[in-house]
Biopython code that builds the backbone (N, CA, C, O; Angstrom):
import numpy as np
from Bio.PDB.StructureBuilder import StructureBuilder

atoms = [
    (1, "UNK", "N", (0.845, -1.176, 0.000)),
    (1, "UNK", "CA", (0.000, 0.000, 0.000)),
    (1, "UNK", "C", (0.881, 1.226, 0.000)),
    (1, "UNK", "O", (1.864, 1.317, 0.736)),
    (2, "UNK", "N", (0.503, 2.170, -0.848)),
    (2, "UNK", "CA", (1.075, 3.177, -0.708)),
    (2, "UNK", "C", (0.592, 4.549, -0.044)),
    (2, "UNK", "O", (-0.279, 4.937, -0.823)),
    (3, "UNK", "N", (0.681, 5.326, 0.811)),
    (3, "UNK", "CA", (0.202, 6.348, 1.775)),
    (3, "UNK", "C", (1.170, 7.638, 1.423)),
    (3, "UNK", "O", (2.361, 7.635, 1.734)),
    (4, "UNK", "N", (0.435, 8.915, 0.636)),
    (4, "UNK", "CA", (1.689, 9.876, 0.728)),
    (4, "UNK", "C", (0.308, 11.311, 1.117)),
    (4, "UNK", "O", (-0.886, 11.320, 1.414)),
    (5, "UNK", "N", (1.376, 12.320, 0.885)),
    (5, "UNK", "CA", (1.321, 13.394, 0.771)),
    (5, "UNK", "C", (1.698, 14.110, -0.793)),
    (5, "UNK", "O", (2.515, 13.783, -1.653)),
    (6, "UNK", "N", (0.652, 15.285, -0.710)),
    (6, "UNK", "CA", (1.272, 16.205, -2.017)),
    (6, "UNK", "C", (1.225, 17.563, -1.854)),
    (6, "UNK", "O", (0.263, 18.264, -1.541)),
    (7, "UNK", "N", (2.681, 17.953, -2.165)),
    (7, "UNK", "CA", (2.590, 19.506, -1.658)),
    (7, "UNK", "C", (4.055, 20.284, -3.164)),
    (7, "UNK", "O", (5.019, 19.881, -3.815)),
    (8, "UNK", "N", (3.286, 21.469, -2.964)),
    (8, "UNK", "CA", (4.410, 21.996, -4.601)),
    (8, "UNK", "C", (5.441, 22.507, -3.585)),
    (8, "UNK", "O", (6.402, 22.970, -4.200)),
    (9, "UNK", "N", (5.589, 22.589, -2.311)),
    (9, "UNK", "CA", (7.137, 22.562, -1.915)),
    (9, "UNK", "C", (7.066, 22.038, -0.520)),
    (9, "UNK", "O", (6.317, 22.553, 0.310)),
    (10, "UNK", "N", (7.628, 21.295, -0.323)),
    (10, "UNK", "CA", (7.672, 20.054, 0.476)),
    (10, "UNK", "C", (9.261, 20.017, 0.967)),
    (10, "UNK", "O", (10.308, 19.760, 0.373)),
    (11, "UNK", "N", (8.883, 20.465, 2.584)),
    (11, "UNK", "CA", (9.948, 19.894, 3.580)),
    (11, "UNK", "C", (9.939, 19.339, 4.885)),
    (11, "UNK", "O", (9.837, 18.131, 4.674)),
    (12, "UNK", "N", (9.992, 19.541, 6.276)),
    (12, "UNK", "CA", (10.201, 18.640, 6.731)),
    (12, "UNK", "C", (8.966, 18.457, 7.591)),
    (12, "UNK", "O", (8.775, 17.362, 8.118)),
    (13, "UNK", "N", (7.994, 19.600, 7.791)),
    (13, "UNK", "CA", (6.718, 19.656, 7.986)),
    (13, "UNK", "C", (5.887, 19.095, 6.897)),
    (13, "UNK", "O", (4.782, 19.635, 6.943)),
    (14, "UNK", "N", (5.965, 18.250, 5.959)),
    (14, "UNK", "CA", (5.094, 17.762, 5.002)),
    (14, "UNK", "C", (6.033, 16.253, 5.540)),
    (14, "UNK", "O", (5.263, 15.361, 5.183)),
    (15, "UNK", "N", (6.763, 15.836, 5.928)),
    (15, "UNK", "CA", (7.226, 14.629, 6.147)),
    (15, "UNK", "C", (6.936, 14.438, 7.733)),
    (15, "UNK", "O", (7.016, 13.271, 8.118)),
    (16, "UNK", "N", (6.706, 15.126, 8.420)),
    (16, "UNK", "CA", (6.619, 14.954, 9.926)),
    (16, "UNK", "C", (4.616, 15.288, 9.375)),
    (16, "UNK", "O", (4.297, 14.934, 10.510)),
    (17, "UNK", "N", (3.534, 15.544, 8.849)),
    (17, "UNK", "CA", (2.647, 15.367, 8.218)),
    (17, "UNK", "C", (1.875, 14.164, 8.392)),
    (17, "UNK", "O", (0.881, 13.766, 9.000)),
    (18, "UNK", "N", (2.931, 13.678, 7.440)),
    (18, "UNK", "CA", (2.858, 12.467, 6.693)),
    (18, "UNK", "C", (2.642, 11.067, 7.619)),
    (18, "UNK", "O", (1.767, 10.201, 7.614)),
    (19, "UNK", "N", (3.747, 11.252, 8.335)),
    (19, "UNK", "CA", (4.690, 9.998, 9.289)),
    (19, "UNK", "C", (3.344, 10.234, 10.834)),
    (19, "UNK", "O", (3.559, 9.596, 11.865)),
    (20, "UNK", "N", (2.366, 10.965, 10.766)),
    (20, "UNK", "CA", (1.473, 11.150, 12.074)),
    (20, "UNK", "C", (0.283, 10.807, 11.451)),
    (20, "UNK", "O", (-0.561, 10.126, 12.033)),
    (21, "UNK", "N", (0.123, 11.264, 10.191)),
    (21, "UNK", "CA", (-1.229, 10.876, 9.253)),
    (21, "UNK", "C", (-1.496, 9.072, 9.521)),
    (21, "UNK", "O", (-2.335, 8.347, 10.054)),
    (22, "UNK", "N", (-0.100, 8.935, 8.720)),
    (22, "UNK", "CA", (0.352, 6.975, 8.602)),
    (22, "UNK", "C", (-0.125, 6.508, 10.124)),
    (22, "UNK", "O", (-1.126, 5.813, 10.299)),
    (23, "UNK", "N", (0.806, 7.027, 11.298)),
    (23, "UNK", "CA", (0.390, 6.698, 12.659)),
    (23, "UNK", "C", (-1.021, 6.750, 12.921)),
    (23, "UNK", "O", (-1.625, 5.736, 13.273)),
    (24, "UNK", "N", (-1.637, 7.955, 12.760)),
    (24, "UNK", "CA", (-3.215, 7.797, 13.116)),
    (24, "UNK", "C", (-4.093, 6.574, 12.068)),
    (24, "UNK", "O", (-5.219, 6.097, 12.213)),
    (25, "UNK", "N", (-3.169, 6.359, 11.125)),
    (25, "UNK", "CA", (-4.374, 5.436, 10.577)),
    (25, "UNK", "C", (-4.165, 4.024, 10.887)),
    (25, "UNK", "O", (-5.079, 3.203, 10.820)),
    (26, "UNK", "N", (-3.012, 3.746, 11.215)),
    (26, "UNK", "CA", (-2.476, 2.481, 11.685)),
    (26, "UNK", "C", (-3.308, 2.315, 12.863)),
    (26, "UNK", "O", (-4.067, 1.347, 12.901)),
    (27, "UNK", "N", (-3.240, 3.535, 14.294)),
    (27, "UNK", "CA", (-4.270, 3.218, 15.555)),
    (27, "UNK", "C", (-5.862, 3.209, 15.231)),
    (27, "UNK", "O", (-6.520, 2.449, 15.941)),
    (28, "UNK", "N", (-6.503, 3.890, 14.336)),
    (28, "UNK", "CA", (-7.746, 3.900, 13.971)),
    (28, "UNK", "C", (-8.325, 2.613, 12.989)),
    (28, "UNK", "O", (-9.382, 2.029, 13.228)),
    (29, "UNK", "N", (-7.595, 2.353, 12.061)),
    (29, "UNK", "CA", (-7.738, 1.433, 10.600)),
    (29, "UNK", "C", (-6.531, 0.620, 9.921)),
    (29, "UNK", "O", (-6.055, 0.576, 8.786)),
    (30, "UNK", "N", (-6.226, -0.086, 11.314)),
    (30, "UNK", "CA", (-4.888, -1.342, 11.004)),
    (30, "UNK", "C", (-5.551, -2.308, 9.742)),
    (30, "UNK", "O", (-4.642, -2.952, 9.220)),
    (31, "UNK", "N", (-7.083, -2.623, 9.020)),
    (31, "UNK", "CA", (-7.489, -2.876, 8.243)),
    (31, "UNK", "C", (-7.218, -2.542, 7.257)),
    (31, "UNK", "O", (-6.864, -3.225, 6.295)),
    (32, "UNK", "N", (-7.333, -1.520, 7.334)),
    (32, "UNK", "CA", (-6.588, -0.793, 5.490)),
    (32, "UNK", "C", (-5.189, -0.786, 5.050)),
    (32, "UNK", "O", (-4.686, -0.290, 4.042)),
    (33, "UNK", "N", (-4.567, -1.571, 6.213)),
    (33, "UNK", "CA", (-2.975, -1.431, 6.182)),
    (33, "UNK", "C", (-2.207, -2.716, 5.923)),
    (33, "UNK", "O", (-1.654, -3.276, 6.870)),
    (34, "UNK", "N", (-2.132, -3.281, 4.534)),
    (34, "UNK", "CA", (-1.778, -4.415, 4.620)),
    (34, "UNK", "C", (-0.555, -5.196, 3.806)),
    (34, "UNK", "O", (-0.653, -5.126, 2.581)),
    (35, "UNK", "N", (0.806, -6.073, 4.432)),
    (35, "UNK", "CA", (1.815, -5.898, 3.679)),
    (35, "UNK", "C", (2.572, -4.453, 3.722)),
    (35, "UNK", "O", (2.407, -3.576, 4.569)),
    (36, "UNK", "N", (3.324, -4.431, 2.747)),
    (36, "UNK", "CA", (4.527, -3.462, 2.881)),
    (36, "UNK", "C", (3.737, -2.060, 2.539)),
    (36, "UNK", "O", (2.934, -1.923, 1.616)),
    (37, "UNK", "N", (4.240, -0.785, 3.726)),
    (37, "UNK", "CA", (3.275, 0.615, 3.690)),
    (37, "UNK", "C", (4.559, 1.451, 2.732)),
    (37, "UNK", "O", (5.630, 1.275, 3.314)),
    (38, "UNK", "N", (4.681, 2.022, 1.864)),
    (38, "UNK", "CA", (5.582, 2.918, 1.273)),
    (38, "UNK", "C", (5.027, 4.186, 1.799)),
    (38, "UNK", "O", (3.892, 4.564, 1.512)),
    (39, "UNK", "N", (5.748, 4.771, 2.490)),
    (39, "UNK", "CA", (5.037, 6.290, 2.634)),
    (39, "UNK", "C", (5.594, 7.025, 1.196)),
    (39, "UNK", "O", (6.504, 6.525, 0.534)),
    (40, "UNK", "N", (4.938, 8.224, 0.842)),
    (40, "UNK", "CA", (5.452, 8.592, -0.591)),
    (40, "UNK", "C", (4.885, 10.035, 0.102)),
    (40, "UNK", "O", (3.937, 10.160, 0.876)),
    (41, "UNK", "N", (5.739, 11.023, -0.409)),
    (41, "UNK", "CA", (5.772, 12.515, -1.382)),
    (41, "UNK", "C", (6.056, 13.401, -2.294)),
    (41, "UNK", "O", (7.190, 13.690, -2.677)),
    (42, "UNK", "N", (5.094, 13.835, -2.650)),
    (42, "UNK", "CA", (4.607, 14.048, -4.501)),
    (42, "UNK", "C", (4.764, 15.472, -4.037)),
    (42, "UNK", "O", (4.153, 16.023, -3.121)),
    (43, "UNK", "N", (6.072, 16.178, -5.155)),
    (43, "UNK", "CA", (6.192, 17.530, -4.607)),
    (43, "UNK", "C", (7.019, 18.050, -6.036)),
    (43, "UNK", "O", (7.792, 17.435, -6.771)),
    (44, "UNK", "N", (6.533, 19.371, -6.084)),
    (44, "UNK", "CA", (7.613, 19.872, -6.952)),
    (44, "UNK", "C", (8.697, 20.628, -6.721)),
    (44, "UNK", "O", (9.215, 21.106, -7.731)),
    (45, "UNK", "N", (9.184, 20.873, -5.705)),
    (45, "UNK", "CA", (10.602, 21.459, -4.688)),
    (45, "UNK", "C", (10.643, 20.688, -3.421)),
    (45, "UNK", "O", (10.148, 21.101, -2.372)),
    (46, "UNK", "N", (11.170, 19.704, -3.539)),
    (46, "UNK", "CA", (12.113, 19.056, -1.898)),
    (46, "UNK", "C", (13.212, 19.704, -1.637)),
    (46, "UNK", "O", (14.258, 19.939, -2.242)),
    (47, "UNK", "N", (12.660, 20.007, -0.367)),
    (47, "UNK", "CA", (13.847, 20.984, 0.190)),
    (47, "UNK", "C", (15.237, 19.946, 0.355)),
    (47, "UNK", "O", (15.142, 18.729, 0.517)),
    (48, "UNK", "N", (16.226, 20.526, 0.294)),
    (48, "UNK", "CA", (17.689, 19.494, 0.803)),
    (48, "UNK", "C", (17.013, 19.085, 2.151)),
    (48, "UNK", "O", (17.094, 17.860, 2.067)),
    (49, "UNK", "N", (16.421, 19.336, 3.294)),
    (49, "UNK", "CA", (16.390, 18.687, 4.300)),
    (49, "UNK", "C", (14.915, 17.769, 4.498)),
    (49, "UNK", "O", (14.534, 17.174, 5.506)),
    (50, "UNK", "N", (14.362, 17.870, 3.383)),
    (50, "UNK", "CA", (13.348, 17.018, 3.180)),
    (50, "UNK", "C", (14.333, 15.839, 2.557)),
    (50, "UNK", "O", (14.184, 14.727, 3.062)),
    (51, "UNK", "N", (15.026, 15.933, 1.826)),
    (51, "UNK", "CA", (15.182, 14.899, 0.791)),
    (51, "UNK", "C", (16.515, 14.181, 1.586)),
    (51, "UNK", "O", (16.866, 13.262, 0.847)),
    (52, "UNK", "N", (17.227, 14.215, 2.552)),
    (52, "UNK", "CA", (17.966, 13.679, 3.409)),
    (52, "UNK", "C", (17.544, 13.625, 4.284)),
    (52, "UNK", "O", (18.392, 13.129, 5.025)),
    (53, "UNK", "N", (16.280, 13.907, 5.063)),
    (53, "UNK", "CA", (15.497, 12.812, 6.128)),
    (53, "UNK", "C", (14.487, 11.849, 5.286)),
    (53, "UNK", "O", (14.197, 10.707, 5.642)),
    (54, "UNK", "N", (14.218, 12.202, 4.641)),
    (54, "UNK", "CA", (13.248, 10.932, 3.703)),
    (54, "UNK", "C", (14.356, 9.911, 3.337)),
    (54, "UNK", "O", (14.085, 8.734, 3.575)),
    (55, "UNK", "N", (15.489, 10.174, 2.826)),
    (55, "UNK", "CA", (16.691, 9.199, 2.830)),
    (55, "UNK", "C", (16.745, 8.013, 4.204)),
    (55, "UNK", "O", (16.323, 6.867, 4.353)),
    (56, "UNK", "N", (17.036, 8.388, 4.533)),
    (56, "UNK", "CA", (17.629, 8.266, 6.012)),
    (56, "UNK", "C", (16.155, 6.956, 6.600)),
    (56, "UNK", "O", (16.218, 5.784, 6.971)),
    (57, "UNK", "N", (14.904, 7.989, 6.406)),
    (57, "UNK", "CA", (13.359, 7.011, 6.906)),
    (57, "UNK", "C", (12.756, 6.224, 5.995)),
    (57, "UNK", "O", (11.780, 5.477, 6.061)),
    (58, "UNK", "N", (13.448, 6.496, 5.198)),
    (58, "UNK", "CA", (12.757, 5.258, 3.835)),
    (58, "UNK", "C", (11.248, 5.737, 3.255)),
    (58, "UNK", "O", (10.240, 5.042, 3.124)),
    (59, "UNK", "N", (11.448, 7.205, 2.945)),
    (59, "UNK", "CA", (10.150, 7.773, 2.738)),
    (59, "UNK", "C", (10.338, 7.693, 1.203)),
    (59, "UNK", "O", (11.523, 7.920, 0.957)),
    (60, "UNK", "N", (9.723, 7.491, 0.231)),
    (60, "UNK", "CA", (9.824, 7.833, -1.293)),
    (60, "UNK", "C", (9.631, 9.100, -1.551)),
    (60, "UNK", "O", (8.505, 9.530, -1.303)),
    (61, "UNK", "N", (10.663, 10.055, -2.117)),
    (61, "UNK", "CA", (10.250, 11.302, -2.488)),
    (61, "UNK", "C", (10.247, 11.385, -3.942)),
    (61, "UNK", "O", (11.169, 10.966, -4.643)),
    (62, "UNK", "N", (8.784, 12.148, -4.541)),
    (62, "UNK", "CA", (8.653, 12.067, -6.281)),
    (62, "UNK", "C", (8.793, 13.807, -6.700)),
    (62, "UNK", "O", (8.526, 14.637, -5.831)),
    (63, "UNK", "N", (9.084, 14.100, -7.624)),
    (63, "UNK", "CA", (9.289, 14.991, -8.092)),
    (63, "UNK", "C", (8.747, 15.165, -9.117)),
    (63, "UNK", "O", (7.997, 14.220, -9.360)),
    (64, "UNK", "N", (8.735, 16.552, -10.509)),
    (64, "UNK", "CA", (7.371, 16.403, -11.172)),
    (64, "UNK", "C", (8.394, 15.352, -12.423)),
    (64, "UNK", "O", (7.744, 14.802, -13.312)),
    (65, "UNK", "N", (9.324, 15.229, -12.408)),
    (65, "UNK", "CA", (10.172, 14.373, -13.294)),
    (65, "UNK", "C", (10.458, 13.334, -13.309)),
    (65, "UNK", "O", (10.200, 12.552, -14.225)),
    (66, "UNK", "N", (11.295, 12.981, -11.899)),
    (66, "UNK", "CA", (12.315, 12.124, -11.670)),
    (66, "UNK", "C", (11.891, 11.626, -9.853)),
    (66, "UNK", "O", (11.016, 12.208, -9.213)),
    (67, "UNK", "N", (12.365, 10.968, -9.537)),
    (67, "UNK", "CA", (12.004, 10.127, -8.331)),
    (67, "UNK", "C", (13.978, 11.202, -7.571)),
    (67, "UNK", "O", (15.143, 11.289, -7.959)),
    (68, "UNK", "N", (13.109, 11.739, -6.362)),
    (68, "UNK", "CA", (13.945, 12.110, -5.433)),
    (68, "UNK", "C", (14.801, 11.702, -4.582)),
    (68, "UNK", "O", (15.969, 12.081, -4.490)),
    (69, "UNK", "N", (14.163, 10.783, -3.820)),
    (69, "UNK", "CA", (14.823, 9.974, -2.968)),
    (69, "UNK", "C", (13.630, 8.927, -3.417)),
    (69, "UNK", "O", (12.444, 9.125, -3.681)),
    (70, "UNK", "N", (14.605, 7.474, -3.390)),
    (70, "UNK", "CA", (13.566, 5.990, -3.939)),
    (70, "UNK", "C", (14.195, 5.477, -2.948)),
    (70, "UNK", "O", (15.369, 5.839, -2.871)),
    (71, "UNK", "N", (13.848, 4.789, -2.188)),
    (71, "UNK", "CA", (13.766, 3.601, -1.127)),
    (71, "UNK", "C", (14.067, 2.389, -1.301)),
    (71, "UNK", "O", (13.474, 2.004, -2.310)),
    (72, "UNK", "N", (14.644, 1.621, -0.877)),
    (72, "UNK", "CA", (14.612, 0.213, -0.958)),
    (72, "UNK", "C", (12.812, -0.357, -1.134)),
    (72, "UNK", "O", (11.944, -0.273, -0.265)),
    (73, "UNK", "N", (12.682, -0.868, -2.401)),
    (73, "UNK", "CA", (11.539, -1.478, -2.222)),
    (73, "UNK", "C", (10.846, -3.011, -2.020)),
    (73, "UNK", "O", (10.974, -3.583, -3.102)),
    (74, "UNK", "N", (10.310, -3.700, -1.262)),
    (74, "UNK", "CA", (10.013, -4.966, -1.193)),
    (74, "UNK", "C", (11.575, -5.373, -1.015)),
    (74, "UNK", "O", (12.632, -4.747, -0.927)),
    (75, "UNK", "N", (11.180, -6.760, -1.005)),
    (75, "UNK", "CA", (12.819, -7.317, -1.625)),
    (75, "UNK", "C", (13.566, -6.978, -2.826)),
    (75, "UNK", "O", (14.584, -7.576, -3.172)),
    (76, "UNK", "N", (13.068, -6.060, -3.422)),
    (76, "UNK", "CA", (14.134, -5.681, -4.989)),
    (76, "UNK", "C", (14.407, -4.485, -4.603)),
    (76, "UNK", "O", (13.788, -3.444, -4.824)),
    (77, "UNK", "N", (15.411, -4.674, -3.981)),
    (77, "UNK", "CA", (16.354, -3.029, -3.935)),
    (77, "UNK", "C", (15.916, -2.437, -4.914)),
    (77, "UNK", "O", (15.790, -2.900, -6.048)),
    (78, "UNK", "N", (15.509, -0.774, -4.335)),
    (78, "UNK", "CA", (15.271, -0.284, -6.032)),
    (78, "UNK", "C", (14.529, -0.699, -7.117)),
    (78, "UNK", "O", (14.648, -0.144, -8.210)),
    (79, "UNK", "N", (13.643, -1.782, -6.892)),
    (79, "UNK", "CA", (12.448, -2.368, -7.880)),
    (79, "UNK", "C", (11.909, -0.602, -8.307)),
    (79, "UNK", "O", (12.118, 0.544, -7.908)),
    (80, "UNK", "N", (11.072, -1.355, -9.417)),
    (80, "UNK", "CA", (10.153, -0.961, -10.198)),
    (80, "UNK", "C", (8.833, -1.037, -9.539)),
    (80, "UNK", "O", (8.654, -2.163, -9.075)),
    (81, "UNK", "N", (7.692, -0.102, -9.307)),
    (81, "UNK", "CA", (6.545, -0.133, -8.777)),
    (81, "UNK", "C", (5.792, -0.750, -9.103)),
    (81, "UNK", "O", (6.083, -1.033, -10.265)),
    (82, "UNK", "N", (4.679, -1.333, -8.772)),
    (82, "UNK", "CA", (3.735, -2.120, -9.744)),
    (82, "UNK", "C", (3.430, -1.494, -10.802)),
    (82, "UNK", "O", (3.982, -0.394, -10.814)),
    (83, "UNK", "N", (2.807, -1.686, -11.696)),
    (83, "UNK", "CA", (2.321, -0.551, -12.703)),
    (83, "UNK", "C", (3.087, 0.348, -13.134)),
    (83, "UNK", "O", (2.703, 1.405, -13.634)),
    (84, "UNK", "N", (4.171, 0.024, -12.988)),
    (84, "UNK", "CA", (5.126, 1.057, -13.773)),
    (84, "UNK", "C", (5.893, 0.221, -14.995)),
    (84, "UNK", "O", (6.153, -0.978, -15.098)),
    (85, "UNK", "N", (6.127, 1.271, -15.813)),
    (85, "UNK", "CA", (6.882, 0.887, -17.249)),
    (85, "UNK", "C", (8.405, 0.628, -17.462)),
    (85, "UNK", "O", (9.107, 0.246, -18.398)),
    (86, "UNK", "N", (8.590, 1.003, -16.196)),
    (86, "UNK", "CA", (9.988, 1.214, -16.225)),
    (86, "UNK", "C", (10.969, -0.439, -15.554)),
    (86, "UNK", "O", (12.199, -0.449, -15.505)),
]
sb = StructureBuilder()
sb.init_structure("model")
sb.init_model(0)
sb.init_chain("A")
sb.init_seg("    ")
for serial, (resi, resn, name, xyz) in enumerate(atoms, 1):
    if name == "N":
        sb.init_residue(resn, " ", resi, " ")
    sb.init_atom(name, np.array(xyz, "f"), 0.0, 1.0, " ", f" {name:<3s}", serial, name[0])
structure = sb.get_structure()
Protein backbone atom coordinates (compact mmCIF):
# COMPACT_ATOMS: atom_id res chain seq x y z
CA UNK A 1 0.00 0.00 0.00
CA UNK A 2 1.08 3.18 -0.71
CA UNK A 3 0.20 6.35 1.77
CA UNK A 4 1.69 9.88 0.73
CA UNK A 5 1.32 13.39 0.77
CA UNK A 6 1.27 16.20 -2.02
CA UNK A 7 2.59 19.51 -1.66
CA UNK A 8 4.41 22.00 -4.60
CA UNK A 9 7.14 22.56 -1.92
CA UNK A 10 7.67 20.05 0.48
CA UNK A 11 9.95 19.89 3.58
CA UNK A 12 10.20 18.64 6.73
CA UNK A 13 6.72 19.66 7.99
CA UNK A 14 5.09 17.76 5.00
CA UNK A 15 7.23 14.63 6.15
CA UNK A 16 6.62 14.95 9.93
CA UNK A 17 2.65 15.37 8.22
CA UNK A 18 2.86 12.47 6.69
CA UNK A 19 4.69 10.00 9.29
CA UNK A 20 1.47 11.15 12.07
CA UNK A 21 -1.23 10.88 9.25
CA UNK A 22 0.35 6.98 8.60
CA UNK A 23 0.39 6.70 12.66
CA UNK A 24 -3.21 7.80 13.12
CA UNK A 25 -4.37 5.44 10.58
CA UNK A 26 -2.48 2.48 11.68
CA UNK A 27 -4.27 3.22 15.55
CA UNK A 28 -7.75 3.90 13.97
CA UNK A 29 -7.74 1.43 10.60
CA UNK A 30 -4.89 -1.34 11.00
CA UNK A 31 -7.49 -2.88 8.24
CA UNK A 32 -6.59 -0.79 5.49
CA UNK A 33 -2.97 -1.43 6.18
CA UNK A 34 -1.78 -4.42 4.62
CA UNK A 35 1.81 -5.90 3.68
CA UNK A 36 4.53 -3.46 2.88
CA UNK A 37 3.27 0.62 3.69
CA UNK A 38 5.58 2.92 1.27
CA UNK A 39 5.04 6.29 2.63
CA UNK A 40 5.45 8.59 -0.59
CA UNK A 41 5.77 12.51 -1.38
CA UNK A 42 4.61 14.05 -4.50
CA UNK A 43 6.19 17.53 -4.61
CA UNK A 44 7.61 19.87 -6.95
CA UNK A 45 10.60 21.46 -4.69
CA UNK A 46 12.11 19.06 -1.90
CA UNK A 47 13.85 20.98 0.19
CA UNK A 48 17.69 19.49 0.80
CA UNK A 49 16.39 18.69 4.30
CA UNK A 50 13.35 17.02 3.18
CA UNK A 51 15.18 14.90 0.79
CA UNK A 52 17.97 13.68 3.41
CA UNK A 53 15.50 12.81 6.13
CA UNK A 54 13.25 10.93 3.70
CA UNK A 55 16.69 9.20 2.83
CA UNK A 56 17.63 8.27 6.01
CA UNK A 57 13.36 7.01 6.91
CA UNK A 58 12.76 5.26 3.84
CA UNK A 59 10.15 7.77 2.74
CA UNK A 60 9.82 7.83 -1.29
CA UNK A 61 10.25 11.30 -2.49
CA UNK A 62 8.65 12.07 -6.28
CA UNK A 63 9.29 14.99 -8.09
CA UNK A 64 7.37 16.40 -11.17
CA UNK A 65 10.17 14.37 -13.29
CA UNK A 66 12.32 12.12 -11.67
CA UNK A 67 12.00 10.13 -8.33
CA UNK A 68 13.95 12.11 -5.43
CA UNK A 69 14.82 9.97 -2.97
CA UNK A 70 13.57 5.99 -3.94
CA UNK A 71 13.77 3.60 -1.13
CA UNK A 72 14.61 0.21 -0.96
CA UNK A 73 11.54 -1.48 -2.22
CA UNK A 74 10.01 -4.97 -1.19
CA UNK A 75 12.82 -7.32 -1.62
CA UNK A 76 14.13 -5.68 -4.99
CA UNK A 77 16.35 -3.03 -3.93
CA UNK A 78 15.27 -0.28 -6.03
CA UNK A 79 12.45 -2.37 -7.88
CA UNK A 80 10.15 -0.96 -10.20
CA UNK A 81 6.55 -0.13 -8.78
CA UNK A 82 3.73 -2.12 -9.74
CA UNK A 83 2.32 -0.55 -12.70
CA UNK A 84 5.13 1.06 -13.77
CA UNK A 85 6.88 0.89 -17.25
CA UNK A 86 9.99 1.21 -16.23
Amino acid sequence: MRGGECSVRAGLGTLRDLKRKLERLRELRPDLLRGEVIPVIHTSLATPELVEEAAREGVWVLGATEDVVRPPVGRGEGRDPPGSSG
